[in-house]
Structures are given as structure tokens and as C-alpha cells.
C-alpha positions in Angstrom: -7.8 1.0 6.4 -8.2 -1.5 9.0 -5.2 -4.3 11.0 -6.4 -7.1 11.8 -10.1 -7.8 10.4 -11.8 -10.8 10.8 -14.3 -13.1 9.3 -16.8 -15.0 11.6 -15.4 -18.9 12.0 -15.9 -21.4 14.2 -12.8 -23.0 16.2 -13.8 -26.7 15.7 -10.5 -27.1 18.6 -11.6 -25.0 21.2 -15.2 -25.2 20.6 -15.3 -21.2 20.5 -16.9 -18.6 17.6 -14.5 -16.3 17.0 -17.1 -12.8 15.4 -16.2 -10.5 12.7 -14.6 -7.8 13.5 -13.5 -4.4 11.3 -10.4 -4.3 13.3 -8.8 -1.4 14.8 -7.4 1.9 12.4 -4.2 1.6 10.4 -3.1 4.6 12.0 -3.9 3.3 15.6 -2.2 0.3 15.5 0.9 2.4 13.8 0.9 4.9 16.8 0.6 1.8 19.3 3.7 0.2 18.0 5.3 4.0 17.6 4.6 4.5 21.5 5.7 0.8 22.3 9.1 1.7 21.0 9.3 5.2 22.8 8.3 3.8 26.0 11.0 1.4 26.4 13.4 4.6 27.2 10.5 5.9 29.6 11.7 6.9 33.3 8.7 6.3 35.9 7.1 9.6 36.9 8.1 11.7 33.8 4.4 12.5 33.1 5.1 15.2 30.5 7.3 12.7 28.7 4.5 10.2 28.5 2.0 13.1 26.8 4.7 13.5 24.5 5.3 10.0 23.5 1.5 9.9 22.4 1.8 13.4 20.1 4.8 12.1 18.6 3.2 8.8 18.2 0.9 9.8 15.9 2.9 12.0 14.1 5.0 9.1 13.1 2.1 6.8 12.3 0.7 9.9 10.1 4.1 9.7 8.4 3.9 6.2 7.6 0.1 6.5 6.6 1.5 9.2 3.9 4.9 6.5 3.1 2.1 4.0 2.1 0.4 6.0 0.0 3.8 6.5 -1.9 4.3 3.4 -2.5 
């Protein structure tokens, strides 16, 4: 599944096309807003901490791919 498709329009406002897009991955956008919430607890120059954030990021956007598929 895909956030954030789109459908090719034209902005009659800002005189600009906005192109179709699949969007990015379910999953991806999960992790992203996973890893936002884990970095605001992030102390500069922890590098092993960040590598961890992403792993765990996934993990929990793989646990709310499988909590959608519940519902």
C-alpha cells in the first residue's frame, strides 16, 4: 500500500502541474514517523543509538502493517 498518491492536476493558482505519483510505502512512511518520535530523545554523537532507532523503526511500522491487517 501506498501514502500519499497522487493524480496529475493542474494548479489553476500557482500556475504549476502537480504529476502522478505512486507515493512512498505504507511501511516507509510508518518507520519515518516511528524514527521521528525516537529521535526526539537522541543525544548528538550516540551513533549506535541512531542505527538502532532505524531497526526498531521498522519493527514497529511492521507491527502496525500486521495491526492493519487485523482490523
Amino acid at each position: 500500500m501506498k501514502a500519499f498518491p497522487t493524480d496529475y492536476f493542474y494548479d489553476d493558482e500557482t500556475k504549476h502541474e502537480i504529476l502522478p505519483s505512486e507515493g512512498m510505502d505504507l511501511r516507509d512512511y510508518f518507520a519515518a514517523r516511528a524514527m521521528q518520535g525516537m529521535l526526539s530523545s537522541y543525544e548528538k554523537g550516540d551513533s549506535l543509538k541512531v542505527q538502532l532507532f532505524a531497526d526498531s523503526a521498522y519493527v514497529m511500522a511492521d507491527a502496525m502493517m500486521k495491526a492493519r491487517e487485523t482490523k
